[in-house]
C-alpha positions as CSV (number, residue, x, y, z in Angstrom):
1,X,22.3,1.5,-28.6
2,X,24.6,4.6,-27.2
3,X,25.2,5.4,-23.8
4,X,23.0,8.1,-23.6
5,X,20.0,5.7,-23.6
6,X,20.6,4.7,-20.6
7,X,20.8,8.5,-19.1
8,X,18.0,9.0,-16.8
9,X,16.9,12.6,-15.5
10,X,14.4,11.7,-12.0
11,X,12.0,13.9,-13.4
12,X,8.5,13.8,-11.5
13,X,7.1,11.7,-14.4
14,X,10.2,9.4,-14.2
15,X,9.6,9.0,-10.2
16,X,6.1,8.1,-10.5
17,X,6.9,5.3,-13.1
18,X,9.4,3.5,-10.8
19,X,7.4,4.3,-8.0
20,X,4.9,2.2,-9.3
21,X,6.5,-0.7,-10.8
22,X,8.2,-0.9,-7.2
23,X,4.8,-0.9,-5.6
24,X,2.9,-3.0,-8.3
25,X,6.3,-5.5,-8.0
26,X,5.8,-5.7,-4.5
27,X,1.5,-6.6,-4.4
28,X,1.6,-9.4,-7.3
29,X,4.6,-10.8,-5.3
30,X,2.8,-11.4,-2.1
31,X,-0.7,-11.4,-3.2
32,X,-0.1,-13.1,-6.9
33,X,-2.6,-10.3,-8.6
34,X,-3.2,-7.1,-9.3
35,X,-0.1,-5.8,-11.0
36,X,-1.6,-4.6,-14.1
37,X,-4.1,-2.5,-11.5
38,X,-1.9,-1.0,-9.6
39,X,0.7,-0.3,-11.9
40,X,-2.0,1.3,-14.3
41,X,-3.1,3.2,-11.2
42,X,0.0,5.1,-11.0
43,X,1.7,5.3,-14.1
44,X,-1.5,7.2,-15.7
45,X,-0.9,9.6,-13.3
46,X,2.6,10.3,-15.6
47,X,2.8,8.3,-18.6
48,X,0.4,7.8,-21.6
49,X,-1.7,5.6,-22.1
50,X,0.1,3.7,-25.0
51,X,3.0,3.7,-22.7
52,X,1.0,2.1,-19.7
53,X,-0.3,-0.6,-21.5
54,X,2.8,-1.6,-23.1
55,X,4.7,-1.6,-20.2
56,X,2.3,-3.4,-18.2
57,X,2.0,-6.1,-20.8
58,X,6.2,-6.5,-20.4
59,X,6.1,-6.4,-17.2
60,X,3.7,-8.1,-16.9
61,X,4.4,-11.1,-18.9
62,X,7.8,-11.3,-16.7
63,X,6.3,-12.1,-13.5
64,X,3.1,-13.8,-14.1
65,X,5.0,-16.2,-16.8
66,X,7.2,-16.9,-13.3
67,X,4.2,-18.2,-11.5
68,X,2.8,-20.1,-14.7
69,X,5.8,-21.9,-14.5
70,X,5.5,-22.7,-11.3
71,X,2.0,-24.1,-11.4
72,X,2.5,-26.3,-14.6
73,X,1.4,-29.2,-13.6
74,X,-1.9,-28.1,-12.4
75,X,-2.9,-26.3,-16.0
76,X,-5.5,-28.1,-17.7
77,X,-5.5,-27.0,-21.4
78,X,-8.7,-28.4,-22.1
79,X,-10.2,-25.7,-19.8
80,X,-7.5,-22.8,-20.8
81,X,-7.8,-23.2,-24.7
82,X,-10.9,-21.2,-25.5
83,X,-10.0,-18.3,-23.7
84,X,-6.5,-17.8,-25.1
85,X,-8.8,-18.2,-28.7
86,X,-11.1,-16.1,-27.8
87,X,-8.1,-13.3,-26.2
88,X,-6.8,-13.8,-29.7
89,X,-9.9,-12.5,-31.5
90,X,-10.3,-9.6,-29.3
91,X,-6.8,-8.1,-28.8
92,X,-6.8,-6.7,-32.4
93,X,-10.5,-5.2,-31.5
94,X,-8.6,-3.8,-28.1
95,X,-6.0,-2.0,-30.0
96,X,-8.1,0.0,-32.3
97,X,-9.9,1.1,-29.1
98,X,-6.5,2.2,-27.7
99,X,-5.6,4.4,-30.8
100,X,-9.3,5.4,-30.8
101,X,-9.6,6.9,-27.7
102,X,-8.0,10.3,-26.1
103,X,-5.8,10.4,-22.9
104,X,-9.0,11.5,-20.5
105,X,-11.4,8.4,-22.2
106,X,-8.8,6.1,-21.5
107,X,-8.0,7.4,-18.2
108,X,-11.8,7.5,-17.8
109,X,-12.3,3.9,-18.8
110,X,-9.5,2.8,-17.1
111,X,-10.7,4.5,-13.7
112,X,-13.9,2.3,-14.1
113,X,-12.2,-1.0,-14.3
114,X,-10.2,0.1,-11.5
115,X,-13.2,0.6,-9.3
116,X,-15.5,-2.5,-10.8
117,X,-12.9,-4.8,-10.1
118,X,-12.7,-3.5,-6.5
119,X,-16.2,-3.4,-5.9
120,X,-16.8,-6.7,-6.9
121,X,-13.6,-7.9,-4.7
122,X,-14.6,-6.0,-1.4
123,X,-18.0,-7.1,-1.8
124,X,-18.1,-10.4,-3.5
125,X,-21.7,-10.6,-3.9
126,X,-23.2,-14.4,-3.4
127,X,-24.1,-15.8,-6.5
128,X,-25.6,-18.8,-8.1
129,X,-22.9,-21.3,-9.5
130,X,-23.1,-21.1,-13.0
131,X,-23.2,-24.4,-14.9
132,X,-22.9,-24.1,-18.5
133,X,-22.0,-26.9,-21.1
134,X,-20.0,-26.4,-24.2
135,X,-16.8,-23.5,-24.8
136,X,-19.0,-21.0,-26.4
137,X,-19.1,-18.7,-23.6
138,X,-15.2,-19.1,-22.3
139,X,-14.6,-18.0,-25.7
140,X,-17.0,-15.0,-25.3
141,X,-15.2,-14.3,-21.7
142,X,-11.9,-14.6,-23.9
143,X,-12.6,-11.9,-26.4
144,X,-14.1,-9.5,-23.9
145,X,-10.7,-10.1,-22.0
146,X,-8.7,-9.6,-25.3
147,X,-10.1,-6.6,-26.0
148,X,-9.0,-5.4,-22.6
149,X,-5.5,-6.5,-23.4
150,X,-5.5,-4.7,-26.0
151,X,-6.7,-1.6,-24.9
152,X,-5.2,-1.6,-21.4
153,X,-2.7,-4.2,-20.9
154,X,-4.9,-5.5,-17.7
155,X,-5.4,-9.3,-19.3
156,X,-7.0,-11.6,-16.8
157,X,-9.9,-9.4,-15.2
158,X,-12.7,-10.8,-17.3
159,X,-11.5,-14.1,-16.6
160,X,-10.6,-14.2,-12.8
161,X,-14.3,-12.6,-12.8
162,X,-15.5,-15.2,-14.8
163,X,-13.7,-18.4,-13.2
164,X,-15.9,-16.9,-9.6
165,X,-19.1,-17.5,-11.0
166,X,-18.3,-20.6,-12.2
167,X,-17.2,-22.0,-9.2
168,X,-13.9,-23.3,-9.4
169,X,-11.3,-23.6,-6.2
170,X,-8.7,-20.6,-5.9
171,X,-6.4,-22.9,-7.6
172,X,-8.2,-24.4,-10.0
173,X,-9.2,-20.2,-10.8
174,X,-5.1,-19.6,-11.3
175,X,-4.5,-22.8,-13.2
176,X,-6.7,-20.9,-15.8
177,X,-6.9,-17.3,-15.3
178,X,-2.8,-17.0,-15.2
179,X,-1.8,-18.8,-18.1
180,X,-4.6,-17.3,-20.0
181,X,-3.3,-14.2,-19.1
182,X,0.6,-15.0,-20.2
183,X,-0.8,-16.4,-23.8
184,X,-2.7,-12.7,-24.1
185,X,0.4,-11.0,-23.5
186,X,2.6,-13.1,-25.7
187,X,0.0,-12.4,-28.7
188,X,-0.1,-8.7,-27.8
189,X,3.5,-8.3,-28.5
190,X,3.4,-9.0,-32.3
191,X,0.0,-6.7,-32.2
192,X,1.7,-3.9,-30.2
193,X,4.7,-3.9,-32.4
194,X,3.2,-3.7,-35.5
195,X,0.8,-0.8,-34.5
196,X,4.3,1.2,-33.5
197,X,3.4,0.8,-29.4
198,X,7.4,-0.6,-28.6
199,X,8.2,2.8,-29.1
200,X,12.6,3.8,-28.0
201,X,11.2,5.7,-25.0
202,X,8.7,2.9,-24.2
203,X,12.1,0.2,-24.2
204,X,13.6,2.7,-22.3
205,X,11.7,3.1,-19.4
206,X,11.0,-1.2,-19.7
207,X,14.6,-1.4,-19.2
208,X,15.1,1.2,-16.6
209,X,12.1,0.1,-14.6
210,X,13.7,-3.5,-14.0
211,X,15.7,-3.0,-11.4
212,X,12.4,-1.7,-9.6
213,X,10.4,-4.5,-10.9
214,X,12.8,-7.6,-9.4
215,X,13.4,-5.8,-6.1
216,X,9.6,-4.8,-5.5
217,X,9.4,-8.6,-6.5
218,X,11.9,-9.8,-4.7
219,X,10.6,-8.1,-1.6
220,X,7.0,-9.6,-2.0
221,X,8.1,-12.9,-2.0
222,X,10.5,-12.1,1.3
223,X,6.9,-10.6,2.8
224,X,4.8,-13.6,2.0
225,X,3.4,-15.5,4.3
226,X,4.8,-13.0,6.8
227,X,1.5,-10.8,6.2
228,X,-1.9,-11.3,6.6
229,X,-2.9,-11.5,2.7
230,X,-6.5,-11.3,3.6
231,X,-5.9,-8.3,4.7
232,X,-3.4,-7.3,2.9
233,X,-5.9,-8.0,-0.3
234,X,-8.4,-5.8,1.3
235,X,-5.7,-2.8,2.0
236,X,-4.8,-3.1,-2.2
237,X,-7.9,-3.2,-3.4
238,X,-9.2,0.2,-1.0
239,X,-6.2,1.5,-2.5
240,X,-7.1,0.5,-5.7
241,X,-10.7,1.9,-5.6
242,X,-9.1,5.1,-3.8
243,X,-6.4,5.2,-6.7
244,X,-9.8,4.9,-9.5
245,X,-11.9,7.6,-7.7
246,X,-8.8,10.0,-8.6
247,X,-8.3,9.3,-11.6
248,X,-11.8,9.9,-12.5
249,X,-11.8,12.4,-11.0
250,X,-8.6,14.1,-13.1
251,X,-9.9,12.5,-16.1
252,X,-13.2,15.0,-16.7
């Protein structure tokens, strides 16, 4: 690896990226979510989308494999297992969507994720517990949020979605939802590499971007519990539905 991989010119393109890993770092360390949404967010603005949702899935994998590690003891595999098999089925599916789809459909699809997901979160409409028996449809929830691994890098949506209606506590939610979301990443890597997605400028922005990524981190821990989550949830995810609204708009 020479020297001059390491060179970085703070292009506009370049500032945006480490702008938003800072800012992504900094929300998943005091709110525990969301990185993948805010990161994608901004670096669409800048980057490509092979590029986003590479990076987010490194990134990615970094920090929320912290927290998994942390929470051990409460994962129940039992309840985790059929949506890390069902991730497994659709990340493959999510990849040829990637490579199928131009920079505006992505940034397009993308953009409506972005403003589902805070819609549903700023809302969070009452429903009916769902009681279901058998692991058919967490496996169904796992291949829908495969395919979106695959295609964006945003692993966890589907299920976080899908953990609500069932009804579980908040912590019984990230006991599932978060390692879930760190066994779709790991099987994206293999995926990614093979389809060509690790790409030298892709490592190189991963390794320039780190610095970002653990002080943005560092700082969210330092803030939390010093904020108002509640409200600082609400104030990401109005960003997050402004940050949708503009890319759809820049993506016709």
């Amino acid at each position: 690896m020479s020297p001059d991989f390491f060179d970085v010119a703070l292009t506009p393109e370049v500032f945006i990226f480490l702008f938003g890993t800072f800012m992504a770092a900094i929300v998943v360390g005091v709110s525990g979510f969301a990185f993948g949404l805010v990161a994608a967010a901004i670096w669409n603005l800048s980057l490509a989308p092979r590029q986003t949702t590479a990076l987010i899935v490194l990134y990615a994998l970094l920090v929320q494999g912290q927290a998994v590690w942390r929470m051990r003891n409460a994962i129940v595999v039992s309840r985790v297992w059929p949506f890390v098999l069902g991730s497994a089925i659709g990340i493959p599916l999510g990849v040829l969507v990637l490579y199928a789809l131009t920079v505006a459909q992505m940034r397009f699809a993308v953009a409506g994720l972005l403003i589902l997901f805070s819609l549903y979160n700023l809302t969070r409409p009452a429903v009916t517990r769902l009681t279901l028996s058998g692991k058919g449809p967490d496996v169904a929830v796992g291949v829908v949020n495969g395919i979106l691994s695959g295609a964006t890098g945003l692993a966890g949506i589907a299920i976080v979605i899908w953990a609500a209606l069932r009804g579980w506590s908040s912590n019984e939610q990230r006991a599932v939802f978060q390692p879930a979301a760190v066994a779709a990443f790991l099987m994206c890597l293999p995926v990614f590499a093979a389809s060509g997605m690790f790409t030298a400028e892709t490592l190189r922005l991963f390794i320039i971007g780190l610095p970002c990524l653990l002080v943005g981190n560092a700082l969210g821990w330092f803030l939390y519990g010093r904020l108002n989550e509640a409200a600082f949830r609400r104030m990401v995810l109005w960003l997050l539905l402004a940050s949708g609204l503009g890319m759809l708009a820049i993506s016709r």
